[in-house]
N, C-alpha and C positions, 0 to 999 in steps of 0.2 A: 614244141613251139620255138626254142631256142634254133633250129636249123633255119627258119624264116626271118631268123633275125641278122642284122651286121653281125660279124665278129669281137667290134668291139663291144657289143651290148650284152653279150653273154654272163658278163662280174653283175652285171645290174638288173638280171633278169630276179634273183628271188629277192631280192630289195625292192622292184618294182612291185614284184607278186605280194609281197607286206603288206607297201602301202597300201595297193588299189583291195586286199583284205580290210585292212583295218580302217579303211572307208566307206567299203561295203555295210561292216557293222556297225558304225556311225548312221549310215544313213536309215537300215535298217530298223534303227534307237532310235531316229527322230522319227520314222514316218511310225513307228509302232507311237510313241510318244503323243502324237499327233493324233490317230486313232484314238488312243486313250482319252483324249482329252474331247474327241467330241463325243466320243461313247457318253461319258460324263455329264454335259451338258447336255445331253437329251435325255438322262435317265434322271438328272435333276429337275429338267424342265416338267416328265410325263409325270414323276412321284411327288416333288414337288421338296426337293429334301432342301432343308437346310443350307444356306449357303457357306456360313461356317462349316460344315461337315463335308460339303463336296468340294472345300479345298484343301481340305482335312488329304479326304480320298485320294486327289490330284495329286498331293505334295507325294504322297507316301508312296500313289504309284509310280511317279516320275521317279523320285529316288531309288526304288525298287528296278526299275529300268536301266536307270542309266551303272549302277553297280553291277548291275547284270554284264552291260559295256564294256564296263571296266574290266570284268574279267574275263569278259571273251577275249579283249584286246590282249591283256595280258597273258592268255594263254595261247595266244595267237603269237606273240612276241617270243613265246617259250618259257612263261615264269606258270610254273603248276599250281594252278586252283589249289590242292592239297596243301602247298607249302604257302599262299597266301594264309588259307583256313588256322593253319597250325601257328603261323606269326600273329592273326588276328585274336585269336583265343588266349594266345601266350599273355599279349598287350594286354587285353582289357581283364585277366588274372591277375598278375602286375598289378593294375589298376585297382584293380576291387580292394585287393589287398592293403595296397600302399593308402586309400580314401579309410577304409577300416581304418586302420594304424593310428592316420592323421585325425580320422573322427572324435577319437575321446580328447585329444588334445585341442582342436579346434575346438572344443563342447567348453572345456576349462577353459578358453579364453574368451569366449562368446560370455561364460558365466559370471568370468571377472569384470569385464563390459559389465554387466547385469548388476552385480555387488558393489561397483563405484555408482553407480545412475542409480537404484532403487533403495541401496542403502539398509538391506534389511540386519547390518549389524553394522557397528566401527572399529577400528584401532581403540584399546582398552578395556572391551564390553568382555562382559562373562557371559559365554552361549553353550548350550547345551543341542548337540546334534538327537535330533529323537529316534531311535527302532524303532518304534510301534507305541502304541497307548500302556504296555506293559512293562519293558523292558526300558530302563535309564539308557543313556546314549551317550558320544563324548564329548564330555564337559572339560570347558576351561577357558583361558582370558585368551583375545584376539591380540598377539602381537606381531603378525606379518600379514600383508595381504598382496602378493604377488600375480605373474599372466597364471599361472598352475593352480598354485596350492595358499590354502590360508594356512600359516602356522599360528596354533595356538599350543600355552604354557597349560599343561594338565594340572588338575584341581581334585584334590581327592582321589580316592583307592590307593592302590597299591603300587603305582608308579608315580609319586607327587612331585612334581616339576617338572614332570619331562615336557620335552616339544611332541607334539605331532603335526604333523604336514598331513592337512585334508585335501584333497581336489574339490576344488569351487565348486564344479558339476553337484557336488555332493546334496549341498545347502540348497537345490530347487529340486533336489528328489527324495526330502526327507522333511519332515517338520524340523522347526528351531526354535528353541525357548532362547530368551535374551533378558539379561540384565544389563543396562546401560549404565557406564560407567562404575560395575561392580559388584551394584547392588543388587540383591536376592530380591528383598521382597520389600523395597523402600527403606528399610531402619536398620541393617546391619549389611557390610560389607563382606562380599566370601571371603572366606578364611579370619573373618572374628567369629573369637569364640563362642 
């Protein structure tokens, strides 16, 4: 083809040949697109589906199409299917990972939201985290309540006074016994004798 052209058009010949490619596949994307969509509307009309559902179908084939597009053009352009596939997997890896990570943290701070609004303990109360209906759990007085962790001052066993830092999350996946403002069982305060 290039001998039937000027001389000077010769630099522009596979830049031309790109374009008029990657228009081809455009246009091939819309008339396919196009197709699809009255495919669509006469298999919705004869079965009679749902309209909610046949835009359902529409969105996800159009999408499916024009991705398809995207990387014909792009492998038209020179960038490899394969090394997109391998950047895409990489990404949304990354991703999963990095939303895991953030998940328990975002849980403690949704939780803390939860513990100022529903109030199921305060600053001062003596609570007891529950195991199970067998097993006692960690007791002791509330004196922090932060985005993370409630610290509470331990009461009884074998470590008395220590801190421990719970994560909020903890307190809506466990029962909680409460004494407000200290008291056990209305007429003595923990820790009298």
């Amino acid at each position: 083809m290039k001998h039937y052209l000027p001389e000077w058009m010769h630099e522009w010949v596979g830049t031309l040949e790109l374009a008029l490619s990657i228009i081809a596949i455009l246009l091939a994307a819309w008339l396919l697109r196009l197709l699809n969509r009255r495919l669509l509307a006469r298999l919705g009309r004869h079965y009679t589906l749902p309209r909610p559902m046949e835009m359902a179908i529409r969105r996800l084939s159009s999408f499916i199409i024009w991705s398809c597009t995207l990387v014909a053009i792009l492998d038209r352009v020179g960038v490899s299917a394969t090394v997109l596939w391998t950047a895409f997997t990489g990404f949304a890896a990354v991703g999963a990972v990095a939303f895991f990570a953030a998940w328990s943290v975002l849980s403690n701070i949704f939780c803390t939201l939860l513990i100022f609004t529903t109030r199921p303990f305060r600053l001062g109360d003596h609570i007891e985290v529950l195991e199970n209906g067998e097993k006692p759990g960690l007791k002791g007085r509330v004196i922090d309540i932060n985005l993370i962790y409630t610290t509470m001052q331990e009461i009884g066993g074998p470590s008395e006074d220590a801190l421990m830092q719970i994560p909020n999350s903890l307190f809506f996946q466990r029962g909680l016994r409460r004494w407000p403002g200290g008291r056990i069982d209305g007429n003595r305060l923990l820790g009298d004798g």
